[in-house]
PAGUKE-893223 format. One record per residue (C-alpha): residue number from 0; residue in three letters; y, z, x. Coordinates in steps of 0.5 Angstrom, whole numbers, padded with zeros to 4 digits. Layout:
BEGIN
NUM  ala  Y  Z  X
...
END
This chain:
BEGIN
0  unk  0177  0033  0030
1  unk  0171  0034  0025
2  unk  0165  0033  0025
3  unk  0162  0028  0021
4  unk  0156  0031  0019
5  unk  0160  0038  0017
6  unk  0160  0038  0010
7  unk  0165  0044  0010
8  unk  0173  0043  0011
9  unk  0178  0039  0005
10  unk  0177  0033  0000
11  unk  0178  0028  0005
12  unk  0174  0031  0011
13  unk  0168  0032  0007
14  unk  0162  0027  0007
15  unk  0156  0026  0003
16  unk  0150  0027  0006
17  unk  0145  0022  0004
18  unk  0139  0025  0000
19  unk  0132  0023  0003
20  unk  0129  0022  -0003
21  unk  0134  0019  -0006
22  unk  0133  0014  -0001
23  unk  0126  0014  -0001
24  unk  0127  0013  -0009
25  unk  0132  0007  -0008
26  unk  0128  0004  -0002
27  unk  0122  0004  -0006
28  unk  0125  -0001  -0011
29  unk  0129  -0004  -0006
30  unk  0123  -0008  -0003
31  unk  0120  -0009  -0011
32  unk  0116  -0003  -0012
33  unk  0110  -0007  -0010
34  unk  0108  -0002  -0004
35  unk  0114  0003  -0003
36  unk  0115  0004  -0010
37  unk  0108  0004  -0014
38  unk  0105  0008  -0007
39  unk  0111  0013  -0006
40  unk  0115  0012  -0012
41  unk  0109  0016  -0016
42  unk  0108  0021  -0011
43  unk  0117  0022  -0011
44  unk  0117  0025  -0019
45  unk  0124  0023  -0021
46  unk  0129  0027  -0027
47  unk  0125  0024  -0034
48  unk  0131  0027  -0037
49  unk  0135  0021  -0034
50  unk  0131  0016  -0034
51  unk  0130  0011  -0040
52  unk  0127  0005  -0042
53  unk  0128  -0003  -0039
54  unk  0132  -0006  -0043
55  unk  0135  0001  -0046
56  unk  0142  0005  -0045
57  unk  0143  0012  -0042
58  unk  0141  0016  -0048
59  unk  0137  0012  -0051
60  unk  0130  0014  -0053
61  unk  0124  0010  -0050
62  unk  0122  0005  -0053
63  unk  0115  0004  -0057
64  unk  0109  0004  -0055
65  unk  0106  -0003  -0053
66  unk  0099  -0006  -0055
67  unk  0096  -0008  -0050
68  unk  0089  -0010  -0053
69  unk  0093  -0016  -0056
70  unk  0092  -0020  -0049
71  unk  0088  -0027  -0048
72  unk  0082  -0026  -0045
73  unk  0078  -0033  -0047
74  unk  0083  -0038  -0051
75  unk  0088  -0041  -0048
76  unk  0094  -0042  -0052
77  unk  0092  -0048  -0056
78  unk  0086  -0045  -0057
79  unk  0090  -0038  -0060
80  unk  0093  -0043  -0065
81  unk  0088  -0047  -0068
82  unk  0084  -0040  -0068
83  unk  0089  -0037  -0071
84  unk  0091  -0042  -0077
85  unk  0084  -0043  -0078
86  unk  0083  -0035  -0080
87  unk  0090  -0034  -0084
88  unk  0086  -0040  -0088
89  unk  0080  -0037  -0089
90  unk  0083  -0029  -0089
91  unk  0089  -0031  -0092
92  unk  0095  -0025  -0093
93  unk  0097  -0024  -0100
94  unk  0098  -0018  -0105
95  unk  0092  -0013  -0103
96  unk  0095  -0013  -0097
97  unk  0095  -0017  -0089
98  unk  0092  -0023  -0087
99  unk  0088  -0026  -0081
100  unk  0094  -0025  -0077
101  unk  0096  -0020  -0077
102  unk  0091  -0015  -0078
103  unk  0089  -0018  -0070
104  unk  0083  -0023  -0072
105  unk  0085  -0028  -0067
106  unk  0086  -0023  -0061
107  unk  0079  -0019  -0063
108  unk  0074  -0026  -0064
109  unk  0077  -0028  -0056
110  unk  0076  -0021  -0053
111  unk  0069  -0023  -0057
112  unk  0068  -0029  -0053
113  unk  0070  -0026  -0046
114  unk  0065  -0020  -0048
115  unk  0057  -0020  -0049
116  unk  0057  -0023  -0055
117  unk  0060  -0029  -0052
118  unk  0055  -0030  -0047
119  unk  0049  -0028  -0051
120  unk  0048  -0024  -0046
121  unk  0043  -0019  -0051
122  unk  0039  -0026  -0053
123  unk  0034  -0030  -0050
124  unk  0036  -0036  -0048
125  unk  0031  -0041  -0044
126  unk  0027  -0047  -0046
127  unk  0024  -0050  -0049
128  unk  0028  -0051  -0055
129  unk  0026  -0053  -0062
130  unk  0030  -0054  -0067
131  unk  0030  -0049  -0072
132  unk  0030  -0048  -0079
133  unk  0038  -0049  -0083
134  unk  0038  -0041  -0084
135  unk  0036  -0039  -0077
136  unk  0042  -0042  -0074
137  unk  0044  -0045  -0068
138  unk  0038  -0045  -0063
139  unk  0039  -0049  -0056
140  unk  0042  -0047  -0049
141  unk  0049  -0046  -0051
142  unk  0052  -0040  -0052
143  unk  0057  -0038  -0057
144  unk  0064  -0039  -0052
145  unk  0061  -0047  -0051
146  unk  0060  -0047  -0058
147  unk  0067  -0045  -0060
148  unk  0071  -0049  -0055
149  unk  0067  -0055  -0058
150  unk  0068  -0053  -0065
151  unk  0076  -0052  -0064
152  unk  0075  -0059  -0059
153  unk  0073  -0062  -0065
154  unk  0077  -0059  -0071
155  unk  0083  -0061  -0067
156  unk  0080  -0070  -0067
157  unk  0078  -0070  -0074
158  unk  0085  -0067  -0076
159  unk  0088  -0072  -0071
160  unk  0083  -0077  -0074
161  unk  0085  -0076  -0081
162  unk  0092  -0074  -0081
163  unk  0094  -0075  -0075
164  unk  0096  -0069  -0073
165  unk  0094  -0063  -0070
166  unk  0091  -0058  -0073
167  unk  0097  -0053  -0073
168  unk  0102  -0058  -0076
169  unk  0097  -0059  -0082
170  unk  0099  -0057  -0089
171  unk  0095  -0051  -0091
172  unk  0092  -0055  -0096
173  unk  0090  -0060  -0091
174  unk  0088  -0055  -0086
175  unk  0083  -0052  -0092
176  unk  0080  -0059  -0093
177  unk  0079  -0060  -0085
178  unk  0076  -0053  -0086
179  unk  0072  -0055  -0092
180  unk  0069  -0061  -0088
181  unk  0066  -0057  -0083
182  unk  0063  -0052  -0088
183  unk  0060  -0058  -0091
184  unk  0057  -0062  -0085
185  unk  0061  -0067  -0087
186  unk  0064  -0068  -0080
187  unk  0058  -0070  -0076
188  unk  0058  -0066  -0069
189  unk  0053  -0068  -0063
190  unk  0052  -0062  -0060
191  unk  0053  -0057  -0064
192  unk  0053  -0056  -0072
193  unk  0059  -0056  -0077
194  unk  0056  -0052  -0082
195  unk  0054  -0047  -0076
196  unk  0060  -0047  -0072
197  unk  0065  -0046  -0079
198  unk  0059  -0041  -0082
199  unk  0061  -0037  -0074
200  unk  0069  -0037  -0075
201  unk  0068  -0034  -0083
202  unk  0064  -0029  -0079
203  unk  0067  -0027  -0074
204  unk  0074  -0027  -0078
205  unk  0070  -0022  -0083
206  unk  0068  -0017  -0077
207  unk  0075  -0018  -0074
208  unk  0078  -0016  -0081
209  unk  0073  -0009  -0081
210  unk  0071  -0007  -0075
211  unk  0074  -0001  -0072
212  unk  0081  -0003  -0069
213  unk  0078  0000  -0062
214  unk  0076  -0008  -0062
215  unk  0083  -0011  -0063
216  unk  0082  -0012  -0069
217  unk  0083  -0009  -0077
218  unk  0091  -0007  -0074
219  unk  0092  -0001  -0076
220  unk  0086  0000  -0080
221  unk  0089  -0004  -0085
222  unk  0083  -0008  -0086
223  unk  0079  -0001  -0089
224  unk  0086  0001  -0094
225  unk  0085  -0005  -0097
226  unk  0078  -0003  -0099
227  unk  0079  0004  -0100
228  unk  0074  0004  -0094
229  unk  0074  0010  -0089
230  unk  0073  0009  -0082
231  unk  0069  0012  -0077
232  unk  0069  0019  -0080
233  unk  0066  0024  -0076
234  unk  0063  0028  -0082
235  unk  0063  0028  -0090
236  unk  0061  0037  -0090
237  unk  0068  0038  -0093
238  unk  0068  0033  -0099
239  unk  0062  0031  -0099
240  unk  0061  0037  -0107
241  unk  0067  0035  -0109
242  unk  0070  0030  -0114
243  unk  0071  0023  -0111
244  unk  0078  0022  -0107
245  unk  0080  0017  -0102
246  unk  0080  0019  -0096
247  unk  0084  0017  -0091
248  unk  0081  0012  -0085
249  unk  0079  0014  -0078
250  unk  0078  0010  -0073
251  unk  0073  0011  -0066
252  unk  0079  0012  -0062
253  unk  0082  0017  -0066
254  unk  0076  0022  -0064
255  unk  0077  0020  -0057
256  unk  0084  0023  -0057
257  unk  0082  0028  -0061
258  unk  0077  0031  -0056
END
């Protein structure tokens, strides 16, 4: 009789030897991936050649990159949408090119928020507080993620008062008249200022819109090409004594990569 283990003989009497790693591999995603898989699995390489994408058929390329900077932070999801409406309004997509959108704006005012800018970290913050004067801004113990959640609060009573909607079922129309009424005072707030908390929300939707896309907004710099604007160059020498031309944007990341 032949042995088992013998991998020698006819068809019939052959029998395949289980791969060790193959068993490591397949254990590893057996249990989830969670321990085995991410701690051994990435230390048992594995055919690039046939591995493909999730969601992917054999032969297929890999799918694209994904962005990761688009992640909530600091908003919840309401929040996101009343931002992400009020924006749009402000920076509108038209025919020079993308709006609040979709060039990111939303996303880099709430990484903003988690950040220092939120917590006014680099400002100084103790009492005593004195009202100041209207072009000095905000002075009081709140800081800016506190003063945007009451700004989005309030925008959202005052289009449920007028309207009897939310902000995000209005008409653009009505949504500028909302957006309008903060910009003006006309909204009368207790702990923080309408014109204030609007003049904040233009500003941080400009920067959003302009800076480099390494802060999650200005997607794919295309808030620069729609001004011609340049970017982070790292040097004019080679253009800098000839006749003007439009430069190509670059962004702070593209000379980390590049180094």
């Amino acid at each position: 009789m032949a042995d088992p283990n013998q991998t020698g003989g006819s068809d019939n009497q052959k029998v395949e030897q289980p791969s060790r790693r193959k068993f490591l591999v397949q254990a590893g995603y057996a249990v989830g991936g969670v321990i085995v898989g991410g701690a051994l699995g990435s230390l048992i390489r594995r055919d690039k050649k046939t591995e493909t994408a999730p969601g992917a058929s054999p032969g297929e390329g890999a799918a694209e990159a994904r962005n990761y900077n688009r992640a909530l932070m600091f908003f919840n999801q309401e929040q996101l949408n009343i931002v992400s409406a009020a924006t749009e309004r402000i920076f509108p997509a038209d025919d020079a090119g993308p709006g609040a959108l979709a060039l990111g704006v939303p996303f880099f005012i709430d990484h903003q928020l988690a950040g220092e800018w939120g917590f006014n970290s680099r400002e100084y913050m103790s009492p005593p507080f004195f009202a100041g004067e209207k072009e000095q801004g905000y002075q009081g113990r709140l800081k800016r993620r506190e003063m945007f959640e009451i700004g989005l609060r309030e925008m959202e009573n005052h289009s449920q008062t007028k309207y009897t909607k939310g902000f995000t079922e209005l008409a653009p129309e009505q949504q500028d008249e909302v957006l309008r009424a903060f910009e003006s005072d006309e909204v009368k707030l207790t702990t923080i200022s309408a014109s204030g908390f609007f003049k904040m929300l233009r500003s941080s939707t400009l920067e959003g819109a302009y800076s480099d896309p390494l802060y999650g907004g200005n997607a794919d710099m295309n808030g620069w090409r729609m001004r011609a604007y340049p970017g982070n160059q790292m040097s004019y020498t080679d253009v800098i004594d000839k006749d003007f031309a439009v430069i190509a944007p670059s962004s702070l990341q593209d000379h980390l990569s590049a180094h």
